[in-house]
Biopython code that builds the backbone (N, CA, C, O; Angstrom):
import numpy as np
from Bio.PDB.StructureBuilder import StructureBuilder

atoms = [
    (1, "UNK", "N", (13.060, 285.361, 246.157)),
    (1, "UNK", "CA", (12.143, 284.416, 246.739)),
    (1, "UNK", "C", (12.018, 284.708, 248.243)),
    (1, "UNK", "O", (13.060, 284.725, 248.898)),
    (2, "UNK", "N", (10.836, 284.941, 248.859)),
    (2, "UNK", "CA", (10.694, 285.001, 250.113)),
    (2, "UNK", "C", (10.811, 283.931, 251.110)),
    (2, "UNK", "O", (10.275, 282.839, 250.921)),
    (3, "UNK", "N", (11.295, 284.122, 251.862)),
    (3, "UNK", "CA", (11.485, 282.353, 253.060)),
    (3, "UNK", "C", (9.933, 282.302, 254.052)),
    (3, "UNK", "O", (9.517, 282.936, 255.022)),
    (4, "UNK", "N", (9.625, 281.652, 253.554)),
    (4, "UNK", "CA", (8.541, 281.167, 254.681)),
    (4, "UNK", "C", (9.200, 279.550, 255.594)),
    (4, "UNK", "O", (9.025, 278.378, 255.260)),
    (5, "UNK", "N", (9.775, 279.970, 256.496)),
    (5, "UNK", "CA", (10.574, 279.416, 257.318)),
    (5, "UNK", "C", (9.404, 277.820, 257.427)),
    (5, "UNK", "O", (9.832, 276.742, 257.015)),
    (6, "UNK", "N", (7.817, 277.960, 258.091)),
    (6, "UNK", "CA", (7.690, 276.865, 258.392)),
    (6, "UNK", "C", (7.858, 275.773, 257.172)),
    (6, "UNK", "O", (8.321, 274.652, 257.382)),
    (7, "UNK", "N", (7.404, 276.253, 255.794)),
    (7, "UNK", "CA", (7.031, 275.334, 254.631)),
    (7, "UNK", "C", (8.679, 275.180, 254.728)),
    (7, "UNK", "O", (8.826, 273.977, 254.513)),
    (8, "UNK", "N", (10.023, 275.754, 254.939)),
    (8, "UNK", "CA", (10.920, 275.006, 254.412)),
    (8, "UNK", "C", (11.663, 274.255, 255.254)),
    (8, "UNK", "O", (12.565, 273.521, 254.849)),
    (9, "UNK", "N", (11.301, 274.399, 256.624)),
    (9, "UNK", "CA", (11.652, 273.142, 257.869)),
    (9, "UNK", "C", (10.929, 272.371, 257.513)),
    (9, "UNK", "O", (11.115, 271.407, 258.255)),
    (10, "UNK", "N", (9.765, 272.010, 256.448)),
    (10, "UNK", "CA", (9.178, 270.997, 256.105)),
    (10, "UNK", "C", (9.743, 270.248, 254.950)),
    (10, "UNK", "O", (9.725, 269.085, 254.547)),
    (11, "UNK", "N", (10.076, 270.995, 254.710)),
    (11, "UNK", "CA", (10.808, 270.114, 253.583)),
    (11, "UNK", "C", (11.955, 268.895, 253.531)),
    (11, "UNK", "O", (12.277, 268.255, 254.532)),
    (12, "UNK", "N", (12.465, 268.701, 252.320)),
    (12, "UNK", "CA", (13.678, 267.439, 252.844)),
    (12, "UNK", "C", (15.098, 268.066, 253.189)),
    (12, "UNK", "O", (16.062, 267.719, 253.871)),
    (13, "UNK", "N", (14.723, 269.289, 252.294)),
    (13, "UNK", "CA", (16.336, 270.359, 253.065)),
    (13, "UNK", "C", (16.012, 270.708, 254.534)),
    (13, "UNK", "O", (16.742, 270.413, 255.481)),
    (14, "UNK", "N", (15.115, 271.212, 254.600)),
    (14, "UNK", "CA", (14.774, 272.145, 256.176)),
    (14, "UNK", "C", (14.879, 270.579, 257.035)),
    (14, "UNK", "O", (15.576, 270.589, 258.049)),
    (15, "UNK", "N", (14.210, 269.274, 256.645)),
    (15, "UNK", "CA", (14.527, 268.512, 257.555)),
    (15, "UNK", "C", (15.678, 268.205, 258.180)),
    (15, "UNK", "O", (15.941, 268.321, 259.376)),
    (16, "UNK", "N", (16.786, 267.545, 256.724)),
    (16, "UNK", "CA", (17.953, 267.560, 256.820)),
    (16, "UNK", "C", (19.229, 268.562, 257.417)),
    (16, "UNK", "O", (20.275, 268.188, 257.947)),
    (17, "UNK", "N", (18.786, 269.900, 257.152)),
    (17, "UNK", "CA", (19.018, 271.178, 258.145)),
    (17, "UNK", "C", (19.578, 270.684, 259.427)),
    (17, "UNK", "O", (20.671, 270.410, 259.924)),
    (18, "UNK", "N", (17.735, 270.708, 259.869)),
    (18, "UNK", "CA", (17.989, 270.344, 261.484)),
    (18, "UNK", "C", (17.985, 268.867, 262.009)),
    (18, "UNK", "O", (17.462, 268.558, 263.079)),
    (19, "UNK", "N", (18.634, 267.941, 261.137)),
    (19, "UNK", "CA", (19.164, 266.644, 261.665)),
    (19, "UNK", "C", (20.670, 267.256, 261.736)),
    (19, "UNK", "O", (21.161, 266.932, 262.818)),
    (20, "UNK", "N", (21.163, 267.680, 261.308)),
    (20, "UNK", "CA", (22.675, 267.899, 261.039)),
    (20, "UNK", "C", (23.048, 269.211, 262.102)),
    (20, "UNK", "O", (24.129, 269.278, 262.687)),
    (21, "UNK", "N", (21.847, 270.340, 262.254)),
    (21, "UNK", "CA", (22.419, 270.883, 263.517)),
    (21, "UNK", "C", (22.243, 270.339, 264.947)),
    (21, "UNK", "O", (22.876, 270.532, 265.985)),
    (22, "UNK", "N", (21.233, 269.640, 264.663)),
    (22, "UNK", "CA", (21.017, 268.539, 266.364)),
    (22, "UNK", "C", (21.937, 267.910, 266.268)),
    (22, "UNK", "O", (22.707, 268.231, 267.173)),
    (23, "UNK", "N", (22.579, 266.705, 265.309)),
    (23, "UNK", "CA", (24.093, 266.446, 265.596)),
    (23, "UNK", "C", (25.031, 266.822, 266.220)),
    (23, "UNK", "O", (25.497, 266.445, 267.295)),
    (24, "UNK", "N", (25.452, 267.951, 265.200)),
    (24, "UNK", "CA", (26.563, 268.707, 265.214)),
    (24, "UNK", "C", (26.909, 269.769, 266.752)),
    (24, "UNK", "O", (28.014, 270.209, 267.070)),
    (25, "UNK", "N", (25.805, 269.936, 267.378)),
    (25, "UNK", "CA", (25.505, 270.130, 268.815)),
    (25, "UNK", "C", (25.704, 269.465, 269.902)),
    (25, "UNK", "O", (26.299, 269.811, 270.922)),
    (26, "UNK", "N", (24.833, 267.845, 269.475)),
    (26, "UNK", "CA", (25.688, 266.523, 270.401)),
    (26, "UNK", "C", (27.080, 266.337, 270.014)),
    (26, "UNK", "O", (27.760, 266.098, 271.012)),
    (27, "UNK", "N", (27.667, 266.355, 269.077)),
    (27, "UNK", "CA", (29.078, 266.056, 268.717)),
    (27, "UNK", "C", (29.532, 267.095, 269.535)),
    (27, "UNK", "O", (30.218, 266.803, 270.515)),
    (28, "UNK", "N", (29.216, 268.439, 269.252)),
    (28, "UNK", "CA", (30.612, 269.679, 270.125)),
    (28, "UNK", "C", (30.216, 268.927, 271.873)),
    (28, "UNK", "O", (31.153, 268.760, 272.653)),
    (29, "UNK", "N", (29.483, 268.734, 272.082)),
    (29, "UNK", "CA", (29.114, 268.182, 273.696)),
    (29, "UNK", "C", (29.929, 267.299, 273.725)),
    (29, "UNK", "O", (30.882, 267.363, 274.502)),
    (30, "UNK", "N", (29.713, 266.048, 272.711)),
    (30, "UNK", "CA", (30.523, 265.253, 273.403)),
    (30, "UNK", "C", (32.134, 265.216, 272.744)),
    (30, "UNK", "O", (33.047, 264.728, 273.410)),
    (31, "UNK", "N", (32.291, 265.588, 271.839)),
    (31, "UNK", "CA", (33.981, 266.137, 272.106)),
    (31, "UNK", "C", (34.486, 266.862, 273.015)),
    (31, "UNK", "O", (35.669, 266.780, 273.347)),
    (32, "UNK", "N", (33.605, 267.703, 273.552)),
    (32, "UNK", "CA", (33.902, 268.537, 275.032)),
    (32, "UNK", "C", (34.209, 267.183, 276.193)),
    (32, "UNK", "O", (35.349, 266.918, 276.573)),
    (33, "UNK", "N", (33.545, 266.772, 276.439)),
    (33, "UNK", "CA", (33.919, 265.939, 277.087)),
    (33, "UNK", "C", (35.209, 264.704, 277.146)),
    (33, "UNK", "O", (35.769, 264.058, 278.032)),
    (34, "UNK", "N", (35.288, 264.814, 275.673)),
    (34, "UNK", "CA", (36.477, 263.764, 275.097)),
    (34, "UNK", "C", (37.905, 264.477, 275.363)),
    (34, "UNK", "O", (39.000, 264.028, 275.703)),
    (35, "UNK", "N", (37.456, 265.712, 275.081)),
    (35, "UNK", "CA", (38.683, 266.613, 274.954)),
    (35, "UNK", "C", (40.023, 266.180, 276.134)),
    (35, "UNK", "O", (39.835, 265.988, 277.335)),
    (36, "UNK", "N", (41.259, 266.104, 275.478)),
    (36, "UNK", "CA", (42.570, 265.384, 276.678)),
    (36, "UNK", "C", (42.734, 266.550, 277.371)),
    (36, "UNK", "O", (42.436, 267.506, 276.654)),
    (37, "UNK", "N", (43.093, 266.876, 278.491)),
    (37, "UNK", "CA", (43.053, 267.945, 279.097)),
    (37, "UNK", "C", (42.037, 268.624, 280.458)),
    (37, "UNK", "O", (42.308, 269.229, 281.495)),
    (38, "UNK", "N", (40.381, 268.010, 279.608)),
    (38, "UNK", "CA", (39.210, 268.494, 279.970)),
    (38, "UNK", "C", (38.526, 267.556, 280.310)),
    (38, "UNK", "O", (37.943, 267.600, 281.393)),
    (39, "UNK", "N", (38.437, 266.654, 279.622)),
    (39, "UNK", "CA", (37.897, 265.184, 280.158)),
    (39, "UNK", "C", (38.710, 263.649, 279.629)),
    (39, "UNK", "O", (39.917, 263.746, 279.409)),
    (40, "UNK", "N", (38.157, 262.501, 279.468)),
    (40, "UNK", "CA", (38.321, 261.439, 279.285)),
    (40, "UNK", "C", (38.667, 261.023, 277.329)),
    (40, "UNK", "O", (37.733, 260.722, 276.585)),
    (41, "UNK", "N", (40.029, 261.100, 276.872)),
    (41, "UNK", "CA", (40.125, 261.382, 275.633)),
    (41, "UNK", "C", (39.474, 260.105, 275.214)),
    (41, "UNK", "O", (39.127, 260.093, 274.033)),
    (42, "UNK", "N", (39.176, 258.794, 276.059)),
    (42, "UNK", "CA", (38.613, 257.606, 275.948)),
    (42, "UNK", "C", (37.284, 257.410, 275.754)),
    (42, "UNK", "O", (36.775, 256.548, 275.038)),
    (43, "UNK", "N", (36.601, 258.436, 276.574)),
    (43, "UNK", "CA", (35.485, 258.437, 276.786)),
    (43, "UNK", "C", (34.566, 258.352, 275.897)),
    (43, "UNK", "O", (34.699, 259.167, 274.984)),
    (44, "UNK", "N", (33.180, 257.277, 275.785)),
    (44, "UNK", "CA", (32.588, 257.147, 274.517)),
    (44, "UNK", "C", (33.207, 256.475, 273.499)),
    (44, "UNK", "O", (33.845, 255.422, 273.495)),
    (45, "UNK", "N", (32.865, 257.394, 272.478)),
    (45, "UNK", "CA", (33.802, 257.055, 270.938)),
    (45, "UNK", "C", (34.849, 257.388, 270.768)),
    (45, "UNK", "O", (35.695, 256.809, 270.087)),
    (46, "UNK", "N", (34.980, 258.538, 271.456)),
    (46, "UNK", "CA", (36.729, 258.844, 271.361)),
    (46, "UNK", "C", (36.258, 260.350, 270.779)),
    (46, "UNK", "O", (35.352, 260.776, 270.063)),
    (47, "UNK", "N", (37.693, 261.045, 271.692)),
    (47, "UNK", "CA", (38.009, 262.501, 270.953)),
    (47, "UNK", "C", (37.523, 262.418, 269.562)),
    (47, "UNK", "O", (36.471, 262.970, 269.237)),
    (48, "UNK", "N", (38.451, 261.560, 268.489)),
    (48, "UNK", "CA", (39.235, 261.603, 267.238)),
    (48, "UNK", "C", (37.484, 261.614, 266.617)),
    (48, "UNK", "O", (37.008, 262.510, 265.919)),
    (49, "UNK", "N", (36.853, 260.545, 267.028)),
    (49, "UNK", "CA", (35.594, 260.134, 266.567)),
    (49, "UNK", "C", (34.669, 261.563, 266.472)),
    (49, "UNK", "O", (34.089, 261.866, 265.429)),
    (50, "UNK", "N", (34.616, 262.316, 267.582)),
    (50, "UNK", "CA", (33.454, 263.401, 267.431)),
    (50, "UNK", "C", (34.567, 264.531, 266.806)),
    (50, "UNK", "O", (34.189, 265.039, 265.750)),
    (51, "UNK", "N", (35.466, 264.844, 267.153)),
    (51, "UNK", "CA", (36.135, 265.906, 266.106)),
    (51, "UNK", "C", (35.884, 265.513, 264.690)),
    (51, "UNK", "O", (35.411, 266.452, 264.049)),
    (52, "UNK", "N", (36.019, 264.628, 264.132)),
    (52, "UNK", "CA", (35.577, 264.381, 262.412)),
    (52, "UNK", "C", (33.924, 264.276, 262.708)),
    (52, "UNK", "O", (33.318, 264.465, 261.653)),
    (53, "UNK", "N", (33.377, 264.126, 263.398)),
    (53, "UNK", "CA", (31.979, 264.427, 263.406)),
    (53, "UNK", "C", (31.494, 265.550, 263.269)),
    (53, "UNK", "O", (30.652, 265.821, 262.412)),
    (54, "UNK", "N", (32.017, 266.444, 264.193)),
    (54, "UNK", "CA", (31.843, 268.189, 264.401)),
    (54, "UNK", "C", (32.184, 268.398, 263.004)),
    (54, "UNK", "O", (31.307, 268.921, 262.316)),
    (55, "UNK", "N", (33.089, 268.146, 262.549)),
    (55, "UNK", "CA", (33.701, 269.016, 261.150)),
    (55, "UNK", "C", (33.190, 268.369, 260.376)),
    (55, "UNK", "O", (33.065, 268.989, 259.320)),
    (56, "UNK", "N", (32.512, 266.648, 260.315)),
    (56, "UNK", "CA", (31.385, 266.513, 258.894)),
    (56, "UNK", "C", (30.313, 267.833, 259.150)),
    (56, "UNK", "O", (30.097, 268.750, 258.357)),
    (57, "UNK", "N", (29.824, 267.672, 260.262)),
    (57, "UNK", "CA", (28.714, 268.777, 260.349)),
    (57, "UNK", "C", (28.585, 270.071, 259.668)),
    (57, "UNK", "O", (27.787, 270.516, 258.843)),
    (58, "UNK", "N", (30.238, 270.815, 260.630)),
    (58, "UNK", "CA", (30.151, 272.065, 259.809)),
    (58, "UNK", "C", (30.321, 272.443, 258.401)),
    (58, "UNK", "O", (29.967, 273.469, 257.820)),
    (59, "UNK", "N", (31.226, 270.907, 257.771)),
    (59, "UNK", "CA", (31.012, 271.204, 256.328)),
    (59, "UNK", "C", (29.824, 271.195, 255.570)),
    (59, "UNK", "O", (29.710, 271.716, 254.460)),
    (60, "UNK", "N", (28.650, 270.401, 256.386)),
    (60, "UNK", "CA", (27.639, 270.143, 255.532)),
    (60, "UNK", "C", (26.586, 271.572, 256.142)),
    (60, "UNK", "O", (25.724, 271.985, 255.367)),
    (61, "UNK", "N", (26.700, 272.074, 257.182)),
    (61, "UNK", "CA", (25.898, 273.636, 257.373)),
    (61, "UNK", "C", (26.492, 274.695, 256.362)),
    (61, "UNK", "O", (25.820, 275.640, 255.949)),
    (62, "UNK", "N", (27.677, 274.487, 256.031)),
    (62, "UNK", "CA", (28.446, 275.574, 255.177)),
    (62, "UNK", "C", (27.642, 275.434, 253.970)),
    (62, "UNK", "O", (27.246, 276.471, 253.437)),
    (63, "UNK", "N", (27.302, 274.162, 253.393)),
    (63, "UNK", "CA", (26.342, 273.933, 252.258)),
    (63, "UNK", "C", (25.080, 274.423, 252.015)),
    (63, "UNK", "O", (24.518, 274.902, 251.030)),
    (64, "UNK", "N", (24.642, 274.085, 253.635)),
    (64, "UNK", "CA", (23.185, 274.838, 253.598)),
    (64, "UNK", "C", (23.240, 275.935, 253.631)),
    (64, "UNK", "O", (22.678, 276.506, 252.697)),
    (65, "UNK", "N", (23.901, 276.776, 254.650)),
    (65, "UNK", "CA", (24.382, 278.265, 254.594)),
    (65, "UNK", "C", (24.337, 278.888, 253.407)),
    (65, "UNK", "O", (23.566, 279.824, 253.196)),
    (66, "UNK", "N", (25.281, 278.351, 252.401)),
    (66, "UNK", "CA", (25.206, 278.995, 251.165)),
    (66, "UNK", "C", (24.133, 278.871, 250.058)),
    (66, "UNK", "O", (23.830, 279.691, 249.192)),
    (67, "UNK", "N", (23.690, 277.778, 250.275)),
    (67, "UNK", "CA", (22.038, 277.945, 249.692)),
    (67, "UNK", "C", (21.336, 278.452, 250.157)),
    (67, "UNK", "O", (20.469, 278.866, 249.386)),
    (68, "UNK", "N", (21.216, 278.665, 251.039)),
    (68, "UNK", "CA", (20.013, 279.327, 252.017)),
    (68, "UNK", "C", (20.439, 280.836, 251.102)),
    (68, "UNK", "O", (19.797, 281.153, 250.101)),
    (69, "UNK", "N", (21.244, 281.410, 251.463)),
    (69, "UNK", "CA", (22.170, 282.704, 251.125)),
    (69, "UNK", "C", (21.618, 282.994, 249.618)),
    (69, "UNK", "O", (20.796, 283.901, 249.494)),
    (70, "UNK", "N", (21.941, 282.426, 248.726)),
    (70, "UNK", "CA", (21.493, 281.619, 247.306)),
    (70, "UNK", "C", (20.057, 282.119, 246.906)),
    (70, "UNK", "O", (19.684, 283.038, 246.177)),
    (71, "UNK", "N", (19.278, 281.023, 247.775)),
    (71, "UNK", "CA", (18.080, 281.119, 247.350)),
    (71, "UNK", "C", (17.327, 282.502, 247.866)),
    (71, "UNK", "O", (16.741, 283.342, 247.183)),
    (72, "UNK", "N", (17.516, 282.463, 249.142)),
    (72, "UNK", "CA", (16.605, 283.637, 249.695)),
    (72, "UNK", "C", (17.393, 285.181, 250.154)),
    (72, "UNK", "O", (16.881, 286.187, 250.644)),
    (73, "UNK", "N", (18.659, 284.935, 249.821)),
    (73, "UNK", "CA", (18.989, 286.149, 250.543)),
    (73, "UNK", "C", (19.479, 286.580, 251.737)),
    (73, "UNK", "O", (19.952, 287.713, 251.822)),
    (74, "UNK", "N", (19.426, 285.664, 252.904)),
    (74, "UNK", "CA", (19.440, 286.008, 253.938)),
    (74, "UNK", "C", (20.614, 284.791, 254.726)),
    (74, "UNK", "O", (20.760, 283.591, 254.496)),
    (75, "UNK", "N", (21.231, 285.596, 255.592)),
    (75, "UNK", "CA", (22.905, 285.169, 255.820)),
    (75, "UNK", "C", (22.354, 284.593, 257.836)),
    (75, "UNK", "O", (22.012, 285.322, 258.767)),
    (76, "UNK", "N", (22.477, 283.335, 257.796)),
    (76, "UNK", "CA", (21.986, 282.669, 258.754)),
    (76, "UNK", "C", (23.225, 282.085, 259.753)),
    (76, "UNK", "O", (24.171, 281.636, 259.106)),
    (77, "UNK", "N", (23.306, 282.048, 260.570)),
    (77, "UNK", "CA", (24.903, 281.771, 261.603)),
    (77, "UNK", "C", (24.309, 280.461, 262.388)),
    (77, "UNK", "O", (23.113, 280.615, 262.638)),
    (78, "UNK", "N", (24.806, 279.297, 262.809)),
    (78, "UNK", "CA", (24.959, 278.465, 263.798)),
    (78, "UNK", "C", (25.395, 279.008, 265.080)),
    (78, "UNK", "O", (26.570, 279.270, 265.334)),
    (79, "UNK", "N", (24.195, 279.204, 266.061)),
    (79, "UNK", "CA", (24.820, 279.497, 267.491)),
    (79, "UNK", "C", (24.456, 278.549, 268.408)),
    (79, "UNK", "O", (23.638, 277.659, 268.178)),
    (80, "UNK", "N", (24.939, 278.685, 269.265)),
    (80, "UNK", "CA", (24.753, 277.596, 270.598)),
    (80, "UNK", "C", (25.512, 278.135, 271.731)),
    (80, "UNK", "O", (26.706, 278.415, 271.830)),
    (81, "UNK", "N", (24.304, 278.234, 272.762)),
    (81, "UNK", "CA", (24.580, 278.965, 274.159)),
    (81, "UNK", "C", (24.410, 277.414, 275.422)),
    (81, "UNK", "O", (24.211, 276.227, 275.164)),
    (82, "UNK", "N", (24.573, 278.042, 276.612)),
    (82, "UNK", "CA", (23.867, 277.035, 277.850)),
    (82, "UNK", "C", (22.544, 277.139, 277.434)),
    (82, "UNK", "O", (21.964, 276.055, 277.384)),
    (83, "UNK", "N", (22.052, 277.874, 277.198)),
    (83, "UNK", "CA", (20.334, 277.639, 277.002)),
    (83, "UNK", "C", (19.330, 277.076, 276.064)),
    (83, "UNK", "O", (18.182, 276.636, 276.129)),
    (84, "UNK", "N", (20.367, 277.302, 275.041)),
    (84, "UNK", "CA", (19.756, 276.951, 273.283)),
    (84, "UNK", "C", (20.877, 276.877, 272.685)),
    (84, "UNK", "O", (22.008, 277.216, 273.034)),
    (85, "UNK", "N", (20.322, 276.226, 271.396)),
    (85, "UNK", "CA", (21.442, 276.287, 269.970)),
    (85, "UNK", "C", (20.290, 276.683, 269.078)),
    (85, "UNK", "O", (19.107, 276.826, 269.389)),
    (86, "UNK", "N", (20.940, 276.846, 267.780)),
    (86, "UNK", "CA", (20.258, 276.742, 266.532)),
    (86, "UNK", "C", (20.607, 277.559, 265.447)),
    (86, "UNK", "O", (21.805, 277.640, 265.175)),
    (87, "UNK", "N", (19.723, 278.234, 264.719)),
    (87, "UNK", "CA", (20.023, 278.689, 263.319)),
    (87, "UNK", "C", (19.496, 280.386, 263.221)),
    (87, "UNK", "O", (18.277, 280.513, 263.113)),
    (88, "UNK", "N", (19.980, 281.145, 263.239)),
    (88, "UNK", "CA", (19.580, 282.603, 263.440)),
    (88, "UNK", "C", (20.384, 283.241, 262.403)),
    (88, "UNK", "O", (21.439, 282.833, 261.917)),
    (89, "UNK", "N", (19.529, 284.627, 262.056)),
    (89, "UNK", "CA", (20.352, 285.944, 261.423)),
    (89, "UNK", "C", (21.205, 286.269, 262.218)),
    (89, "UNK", "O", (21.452, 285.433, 263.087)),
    (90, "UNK", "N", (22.105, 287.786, 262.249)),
    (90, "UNK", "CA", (22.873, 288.119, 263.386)),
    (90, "UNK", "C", (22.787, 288.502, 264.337)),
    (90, "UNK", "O", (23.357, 288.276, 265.404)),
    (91, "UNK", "N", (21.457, 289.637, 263.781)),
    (91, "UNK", "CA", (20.508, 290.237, 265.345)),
    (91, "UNK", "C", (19.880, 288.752, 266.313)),
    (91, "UNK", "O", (20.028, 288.722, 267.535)),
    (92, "UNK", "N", (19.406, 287.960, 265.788)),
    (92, "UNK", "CA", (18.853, 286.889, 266.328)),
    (92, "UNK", "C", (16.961, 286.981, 265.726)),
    (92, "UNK", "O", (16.003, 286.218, 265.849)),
    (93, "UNK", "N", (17.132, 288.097, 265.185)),
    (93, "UNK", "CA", (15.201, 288.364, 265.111)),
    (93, "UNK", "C", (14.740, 287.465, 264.067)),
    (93, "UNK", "O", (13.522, 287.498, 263.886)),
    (94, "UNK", "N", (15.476, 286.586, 263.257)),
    (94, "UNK", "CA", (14.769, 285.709, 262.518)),
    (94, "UNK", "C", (15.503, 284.169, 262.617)),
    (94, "UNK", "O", (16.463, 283.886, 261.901)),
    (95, "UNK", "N", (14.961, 283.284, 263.532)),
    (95, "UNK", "CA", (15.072, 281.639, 263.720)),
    (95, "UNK", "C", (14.666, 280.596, 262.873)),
    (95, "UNK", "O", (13.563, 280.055, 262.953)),
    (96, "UNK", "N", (15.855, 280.201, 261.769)),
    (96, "UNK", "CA", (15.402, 278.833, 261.220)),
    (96, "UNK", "C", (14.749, 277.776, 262.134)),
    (96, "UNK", "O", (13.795, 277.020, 261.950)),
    (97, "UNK", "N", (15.547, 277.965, 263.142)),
    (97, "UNK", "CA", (15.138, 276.600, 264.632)),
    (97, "UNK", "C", (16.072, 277.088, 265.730)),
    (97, "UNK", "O", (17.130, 277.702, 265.865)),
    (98, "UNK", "N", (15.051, 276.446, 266.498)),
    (98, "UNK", "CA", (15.484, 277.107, 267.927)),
    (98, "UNK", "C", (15.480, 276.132, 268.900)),
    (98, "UNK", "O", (14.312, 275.758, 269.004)),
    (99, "UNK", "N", (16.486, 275.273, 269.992)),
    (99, "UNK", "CA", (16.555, 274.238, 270.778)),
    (99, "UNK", "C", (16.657, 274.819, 271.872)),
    (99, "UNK", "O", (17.505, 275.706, 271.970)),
    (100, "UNK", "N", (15.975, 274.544, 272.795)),
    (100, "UNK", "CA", (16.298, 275.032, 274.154)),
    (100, "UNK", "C", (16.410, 273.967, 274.890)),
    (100, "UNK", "O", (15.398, 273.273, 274.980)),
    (101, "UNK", "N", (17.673, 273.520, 275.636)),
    (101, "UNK", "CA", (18.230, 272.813, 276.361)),
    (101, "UNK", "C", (17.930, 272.534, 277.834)),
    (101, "UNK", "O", (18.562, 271.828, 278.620)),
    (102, "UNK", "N", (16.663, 273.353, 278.053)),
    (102, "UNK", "CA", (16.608, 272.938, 279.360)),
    (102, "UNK", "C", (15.614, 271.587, 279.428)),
    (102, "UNK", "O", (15.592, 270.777, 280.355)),
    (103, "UNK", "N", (14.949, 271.558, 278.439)),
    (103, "UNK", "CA", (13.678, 270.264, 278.636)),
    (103, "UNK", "C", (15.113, 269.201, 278.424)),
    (103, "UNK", "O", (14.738, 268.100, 278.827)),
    (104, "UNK", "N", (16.166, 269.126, 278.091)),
    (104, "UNK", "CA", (17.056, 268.460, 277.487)),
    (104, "UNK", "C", (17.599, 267.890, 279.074)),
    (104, "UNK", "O", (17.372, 266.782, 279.562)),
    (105, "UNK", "N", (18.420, 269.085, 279.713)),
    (105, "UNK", "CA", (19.009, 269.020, 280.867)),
    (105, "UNK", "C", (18.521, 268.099, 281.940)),
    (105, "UNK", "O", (19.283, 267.327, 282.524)),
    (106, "UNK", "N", (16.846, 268.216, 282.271)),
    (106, "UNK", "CA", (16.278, 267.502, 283.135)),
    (106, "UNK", "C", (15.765, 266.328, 283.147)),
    (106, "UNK", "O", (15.264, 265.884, 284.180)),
]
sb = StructureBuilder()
sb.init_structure("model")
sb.init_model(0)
sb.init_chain("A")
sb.init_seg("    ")
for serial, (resi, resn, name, xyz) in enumerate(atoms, 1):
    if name == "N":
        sb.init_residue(resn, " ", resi, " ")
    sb.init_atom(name, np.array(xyz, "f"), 0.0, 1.0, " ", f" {name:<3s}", serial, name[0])
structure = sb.get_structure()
């Protein structure tokens, strides 16, 4: 089956996709910040709170991952830089979704 990326960010998987990597992005942020050591383990919801957040996340990308894998073939990684996050092959030349953090930042 071929991926035509826009029809399946349309969908209720491709939606659900990228609700769970926009999460899972605010969660590593703000456990960064929670982190004892690095910031305020108080801060917010608490360390404890976004660490089981981060890791609902990545269990539920591991799901999509492997369907994705499944259906179409093609082996997709979660990255996230200062500039962007999102959903890429390894080279980077094919983007489920792509966030760029600077409209975010300002």
């Amino acid at each position: 089956m071929k991926l035509n990326i826009k029809k399946f960010m349309m969908t209720e998987m491709g939606g659900e996709l990228e609700e769970t990597i926009k999460a899972w992005d605010q969660a590593l942020e703000e456990r960064r910040k929670a982190t004892p050591g690095i910031g305020d383990p108080d801060q917010g919801l608490g360390f404890g709170y976004w660490d089981r957040t981060c890791k609902s996340c990545q269990d539920r990308w591991e799901v999509f991952k492997l369907a994705i894998r499944q259906f179409y073939g093609i082996e997709f990684n979660f990255t996230r830089t200062d500039e962007y996050f999102g959903i890429c092959n390894d080279d980077e030349t094919i983007w489920l979704m792509k966030e760029n953090r600077e409209e975010e930042r300002q």
